[in-house]
LUMKEDO-289460 format. One record per residue (C-alpha): x, y, z; residue in three letters. Coordinates in Angstrom, 3 decimals. Layout:
<<X, Y, Z>, "ALA">
...
//
This chain:
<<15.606, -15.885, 2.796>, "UNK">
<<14.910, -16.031, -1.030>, "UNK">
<<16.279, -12.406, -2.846>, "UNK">
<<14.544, -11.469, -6.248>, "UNK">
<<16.721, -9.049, -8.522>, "UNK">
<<14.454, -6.084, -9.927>, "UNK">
<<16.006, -4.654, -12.504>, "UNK">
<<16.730, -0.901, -13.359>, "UNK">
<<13.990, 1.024, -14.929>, "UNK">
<<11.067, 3.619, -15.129>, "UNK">
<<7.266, 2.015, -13.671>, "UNK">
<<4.130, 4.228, -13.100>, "UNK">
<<3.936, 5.013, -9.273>, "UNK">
<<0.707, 6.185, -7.878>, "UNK">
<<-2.991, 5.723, -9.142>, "UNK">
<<-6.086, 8.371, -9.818>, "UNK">
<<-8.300, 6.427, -7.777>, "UNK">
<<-7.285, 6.207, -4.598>, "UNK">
<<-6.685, 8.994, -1.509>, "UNK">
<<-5.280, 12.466, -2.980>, "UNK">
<<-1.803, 11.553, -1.218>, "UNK">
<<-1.523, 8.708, -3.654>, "UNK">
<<-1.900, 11.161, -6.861>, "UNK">
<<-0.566, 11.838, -9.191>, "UNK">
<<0.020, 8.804, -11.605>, "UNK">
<<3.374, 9.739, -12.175>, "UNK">
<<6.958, 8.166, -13.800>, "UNK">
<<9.899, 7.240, -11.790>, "UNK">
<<13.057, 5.684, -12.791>, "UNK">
<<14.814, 3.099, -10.091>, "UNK">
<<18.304, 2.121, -9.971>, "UNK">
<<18.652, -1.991, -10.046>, "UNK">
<<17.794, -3.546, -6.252>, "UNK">
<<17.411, -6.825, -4.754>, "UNK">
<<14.453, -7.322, -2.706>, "UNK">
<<13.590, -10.297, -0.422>, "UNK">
<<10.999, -12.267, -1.885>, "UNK">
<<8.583, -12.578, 1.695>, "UNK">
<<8.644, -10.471, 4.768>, "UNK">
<<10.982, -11.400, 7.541>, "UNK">
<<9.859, -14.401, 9.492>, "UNK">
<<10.498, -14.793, 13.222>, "UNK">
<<12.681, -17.390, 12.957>, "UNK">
<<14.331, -14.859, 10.887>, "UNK">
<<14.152, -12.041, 13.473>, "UNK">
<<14.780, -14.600, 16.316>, "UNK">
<<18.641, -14.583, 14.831>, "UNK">
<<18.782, -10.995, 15.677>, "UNK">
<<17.040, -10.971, 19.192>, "UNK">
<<19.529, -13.575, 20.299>, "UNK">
<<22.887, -11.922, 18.480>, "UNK">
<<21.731, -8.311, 20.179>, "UNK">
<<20.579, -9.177, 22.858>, "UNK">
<<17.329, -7.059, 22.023>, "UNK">
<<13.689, -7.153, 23.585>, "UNK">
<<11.705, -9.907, 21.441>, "UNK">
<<8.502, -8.186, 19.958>, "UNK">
<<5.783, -7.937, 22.516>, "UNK">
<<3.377, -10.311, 20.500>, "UNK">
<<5.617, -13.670, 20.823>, "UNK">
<<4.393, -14.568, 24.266>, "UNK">
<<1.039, -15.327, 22.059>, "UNK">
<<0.881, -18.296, 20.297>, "UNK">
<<-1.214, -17.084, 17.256>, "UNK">
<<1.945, -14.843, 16.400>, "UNK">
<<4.626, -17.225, 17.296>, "UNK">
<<5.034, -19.490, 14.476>, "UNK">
<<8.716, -19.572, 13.323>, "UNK">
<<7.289, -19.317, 9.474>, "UNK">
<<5.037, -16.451, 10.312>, "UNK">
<<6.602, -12.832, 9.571>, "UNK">
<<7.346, -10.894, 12.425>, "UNK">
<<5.097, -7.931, 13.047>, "UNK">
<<5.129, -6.058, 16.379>, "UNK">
<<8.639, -3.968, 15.343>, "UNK">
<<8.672, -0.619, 15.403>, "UNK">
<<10.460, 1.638, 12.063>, "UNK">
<<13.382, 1.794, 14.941>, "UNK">
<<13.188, -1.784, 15.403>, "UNK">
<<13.340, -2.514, 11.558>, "UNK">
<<16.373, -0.076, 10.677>, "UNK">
<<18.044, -1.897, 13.740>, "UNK">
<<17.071, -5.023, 12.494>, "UNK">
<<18.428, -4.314, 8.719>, "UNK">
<<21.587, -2.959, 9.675>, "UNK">
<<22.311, -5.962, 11.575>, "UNK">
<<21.646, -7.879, 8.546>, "UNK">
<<23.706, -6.162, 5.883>, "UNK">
<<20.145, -4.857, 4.353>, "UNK">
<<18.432, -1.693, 4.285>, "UNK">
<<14.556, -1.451, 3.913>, "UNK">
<<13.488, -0.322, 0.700>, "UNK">
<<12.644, 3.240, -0.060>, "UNK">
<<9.099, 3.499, -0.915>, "UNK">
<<9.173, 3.725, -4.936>, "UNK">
<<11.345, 0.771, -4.533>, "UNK">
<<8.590, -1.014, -2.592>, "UNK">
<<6.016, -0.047, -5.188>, "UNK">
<<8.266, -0.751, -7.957>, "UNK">
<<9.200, -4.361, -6.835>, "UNK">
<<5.343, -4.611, -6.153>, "UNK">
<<3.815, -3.898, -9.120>, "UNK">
<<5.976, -6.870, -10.689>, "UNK">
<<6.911, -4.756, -13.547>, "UNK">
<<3.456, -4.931, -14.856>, "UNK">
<<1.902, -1.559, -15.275>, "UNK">
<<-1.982, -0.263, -14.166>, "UNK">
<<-2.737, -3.710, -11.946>, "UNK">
<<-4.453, -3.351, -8.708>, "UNK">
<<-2.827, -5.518, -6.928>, "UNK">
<<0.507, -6.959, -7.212>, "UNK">
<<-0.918, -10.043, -8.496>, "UNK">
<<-3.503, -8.771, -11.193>, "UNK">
<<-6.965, -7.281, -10.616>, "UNK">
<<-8.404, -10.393, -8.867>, "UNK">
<<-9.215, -9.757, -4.998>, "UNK">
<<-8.673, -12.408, -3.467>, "UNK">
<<-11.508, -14.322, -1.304>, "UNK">
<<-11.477, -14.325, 2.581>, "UNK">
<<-9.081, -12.988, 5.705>, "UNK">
<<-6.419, -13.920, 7.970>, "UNK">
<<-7.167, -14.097, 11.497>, "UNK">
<<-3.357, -13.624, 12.569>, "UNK">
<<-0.326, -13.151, 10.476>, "UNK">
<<-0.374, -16.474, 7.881>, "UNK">
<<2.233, -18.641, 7.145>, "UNK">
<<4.545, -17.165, 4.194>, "UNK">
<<4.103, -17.273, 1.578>, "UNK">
<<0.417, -16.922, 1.660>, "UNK">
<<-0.179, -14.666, -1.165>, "UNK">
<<-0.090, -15.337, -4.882>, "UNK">
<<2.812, -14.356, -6.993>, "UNK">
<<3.849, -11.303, -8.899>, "UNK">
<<5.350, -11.560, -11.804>, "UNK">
<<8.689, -11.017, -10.382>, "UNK">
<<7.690, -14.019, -7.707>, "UNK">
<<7.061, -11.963, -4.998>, "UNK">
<<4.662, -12.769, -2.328>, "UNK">
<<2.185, -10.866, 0.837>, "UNK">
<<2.617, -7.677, -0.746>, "UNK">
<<-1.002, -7.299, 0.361>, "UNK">
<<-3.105, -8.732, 2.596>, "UNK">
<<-0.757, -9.931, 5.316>, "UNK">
<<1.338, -7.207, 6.852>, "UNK">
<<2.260, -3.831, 6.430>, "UNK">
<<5.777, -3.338, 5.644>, "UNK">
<<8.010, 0.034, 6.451>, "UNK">
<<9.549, 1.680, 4.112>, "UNK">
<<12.943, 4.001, 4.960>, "UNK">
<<10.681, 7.254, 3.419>, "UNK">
<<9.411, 10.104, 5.915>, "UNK">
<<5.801, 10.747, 4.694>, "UNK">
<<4.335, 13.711, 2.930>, "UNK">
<<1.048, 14.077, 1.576>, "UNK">
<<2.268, 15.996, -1.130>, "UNK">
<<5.343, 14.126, -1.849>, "UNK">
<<4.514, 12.731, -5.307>, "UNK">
<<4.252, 16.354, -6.152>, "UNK">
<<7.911, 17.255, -5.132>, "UNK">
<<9.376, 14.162, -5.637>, "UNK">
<<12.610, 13.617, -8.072>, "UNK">
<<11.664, 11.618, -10.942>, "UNK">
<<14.772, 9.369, -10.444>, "UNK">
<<15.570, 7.390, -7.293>, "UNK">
<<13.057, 9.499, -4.877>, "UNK">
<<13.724, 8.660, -1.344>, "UNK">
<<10.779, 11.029, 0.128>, "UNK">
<<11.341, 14.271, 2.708>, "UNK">
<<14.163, 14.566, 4.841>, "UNK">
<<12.080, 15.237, 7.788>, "UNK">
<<8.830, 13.898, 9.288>, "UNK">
<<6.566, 12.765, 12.034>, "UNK">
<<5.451, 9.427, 10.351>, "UNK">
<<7.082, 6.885, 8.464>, "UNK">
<<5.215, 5.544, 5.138>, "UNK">
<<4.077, 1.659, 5.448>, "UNK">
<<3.165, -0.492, 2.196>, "UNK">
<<0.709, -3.224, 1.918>, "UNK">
<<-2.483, -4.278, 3.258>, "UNK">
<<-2.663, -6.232, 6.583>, "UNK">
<<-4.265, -8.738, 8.502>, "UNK">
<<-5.888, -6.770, 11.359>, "UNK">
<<-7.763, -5.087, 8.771>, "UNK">
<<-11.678, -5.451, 8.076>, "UNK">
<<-10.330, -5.172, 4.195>, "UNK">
<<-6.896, -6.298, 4.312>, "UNK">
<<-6.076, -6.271, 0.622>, "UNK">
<<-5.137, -2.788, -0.371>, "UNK">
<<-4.723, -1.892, -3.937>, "UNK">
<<-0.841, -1.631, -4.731>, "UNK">
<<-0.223, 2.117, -4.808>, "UNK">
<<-2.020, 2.574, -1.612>, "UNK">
<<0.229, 4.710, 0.837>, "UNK">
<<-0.024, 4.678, 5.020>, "UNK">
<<2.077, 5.838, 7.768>, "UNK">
<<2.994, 5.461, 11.555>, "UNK">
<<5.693, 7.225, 13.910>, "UNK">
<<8.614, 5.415, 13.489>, "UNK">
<<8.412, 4.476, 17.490>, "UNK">
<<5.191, 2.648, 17.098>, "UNK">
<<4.824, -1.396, 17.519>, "UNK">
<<1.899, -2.407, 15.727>, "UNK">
<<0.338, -6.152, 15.351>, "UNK">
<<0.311, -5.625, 11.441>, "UNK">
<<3.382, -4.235, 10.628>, "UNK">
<<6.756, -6.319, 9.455>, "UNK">
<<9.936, -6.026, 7.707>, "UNK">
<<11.115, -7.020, 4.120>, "UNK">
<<14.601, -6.122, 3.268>, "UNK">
<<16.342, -4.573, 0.152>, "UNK">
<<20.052, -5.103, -0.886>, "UNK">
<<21.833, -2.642, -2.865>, "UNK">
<<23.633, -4.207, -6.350>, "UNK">
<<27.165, -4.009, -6.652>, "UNK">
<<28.387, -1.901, -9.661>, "UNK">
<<30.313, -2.134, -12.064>, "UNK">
<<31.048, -6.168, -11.920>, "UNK">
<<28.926, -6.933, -15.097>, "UNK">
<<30.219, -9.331, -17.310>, "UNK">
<<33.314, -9.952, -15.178>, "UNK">
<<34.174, -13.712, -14.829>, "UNK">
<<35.204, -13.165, -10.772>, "UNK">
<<31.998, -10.976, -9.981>, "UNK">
<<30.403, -12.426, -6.730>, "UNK">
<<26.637, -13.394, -6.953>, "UNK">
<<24.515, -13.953, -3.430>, "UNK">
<<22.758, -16.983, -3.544>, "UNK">
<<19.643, -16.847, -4.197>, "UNK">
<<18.667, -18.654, -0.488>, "UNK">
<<20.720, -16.855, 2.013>, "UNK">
<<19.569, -18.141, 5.664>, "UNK">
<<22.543, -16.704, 7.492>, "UNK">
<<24.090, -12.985, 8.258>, "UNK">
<<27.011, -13.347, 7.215>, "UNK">
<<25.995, -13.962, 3.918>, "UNK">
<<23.909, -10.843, 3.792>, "UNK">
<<26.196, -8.346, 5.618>, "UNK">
<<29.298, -9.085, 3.354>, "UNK">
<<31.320, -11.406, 5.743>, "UNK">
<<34.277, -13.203, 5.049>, "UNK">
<<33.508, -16.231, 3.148>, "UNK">
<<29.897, -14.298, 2.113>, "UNK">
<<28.455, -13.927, -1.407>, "UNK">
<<27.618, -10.710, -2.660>, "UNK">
<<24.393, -9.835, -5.462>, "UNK">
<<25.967, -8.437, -8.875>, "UNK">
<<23.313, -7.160, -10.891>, "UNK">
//
């Protein structure tokens, strides 16, 4: 799993043309994150089912969603915290998502530029099978959605702090990011919001974790920095002998 550090600052979240629960353009400020660069993979996931002993996702006894490269979809929100925890990770809140999508690049429609791309998946694609943002992120849109931790609120842009929001406390639905697949028009414009209950297990919605940066290690000599490939737990959980992200 590649991890992509996106640094602390204020973006533009939201956008005047979309459904009223996506206005308005407002400004947000985000602590530092690292964010993994595709969506989990099942050979990522795999890891987990066999450490937990959990259920596999319902769609792997089809070969179209098999593929080890593929990213797993078919996981609840439930299934996703669960799956996080396990891995030292979090998922990201959903100004984080939007954040780390818009590549630092501000009024864009998609996290790649204003270009919509040609043609559709018939199943979840090999990642990465997106073009790049500018902070060399990939399938932001287009391939999966993605949960975010946030309840959602139709009105929450219009309650939300302007520094590190992290949505209602309470909800029936859980906010999802990014266009997918299964859909007749797949690639959704960056700040475009959706939602499912959390117990859900949809064939379009996957996981991409977020790592919290360690504070107050700048400019030390000894500060630990994760690798920038981490394929194993105990790297991202913090085990002994694991490399931590400094940022």
């Amino acid at each position: 799993m590649r991890w992509v550090h996106v640094p602390a600052g204020e973006f533009t979240m939201g956008w005047n043309d979309g459904h009223p629960c996506e206005r308005p353009m407002h400004r947000v400020w985000l602590d530092a994150f690292v964010i993994a660069a595709t969506p989990v993979t099942n050979a990522e996931f795999a890891g987990y089912v066999a450490a937990a002993g959990t259920a596999p996702p319902p769609f792997w006894t089809r070969p179209e969603f098999a593929k080890p490269d593929q990213p797993v979809v078919g996981v609840s929100w439930d299934d996703a915290v669960a799956f996080a925890a396990w891995s030292g990770a979090r998922l990201p809140t959903e100004a984080e998502w939007e954040r780390a999508a818009r590549g630092g690049v501000e009024g864009a429609r998609y996290p790649w530029g204003n270009a919509k791309p040609n043609g559709l998946f018939p199943a979840p694609p090999i990642v990465p099978a997106t073009p790049a943002n500018a902070f060399g992120l990939t399938d932001l849109s287009g391939v999966c959605h993605e949960w975010c931790a946030d309840w959602f609120d139709e009105s929450a842009y219009t309650e939300a702090p302007a520094r590190n929001p992290s949505g209602p406390t309470t909800g029936t639905r859980r906010v999802s990011r990014g266009g997918a697949w299964r859909h007749a028009d797949p690639w959704s414009p960056v700040a475009h919001r959706s939602s499912l209950p959390p117990h859900l297990r949809y064939s379009d919605y996957g996981i991409r974790l977020v790592i919290d940066c360690i504070r107050g290690l700048e400019g030390r000599a000894d500060a630990p920095v994760m690798a920038p490939d981490t394929p194993t737990r105990s790297a991202l959980a913090g085990k002994p002998g694991a490399r931590l992200y400094s940022c």
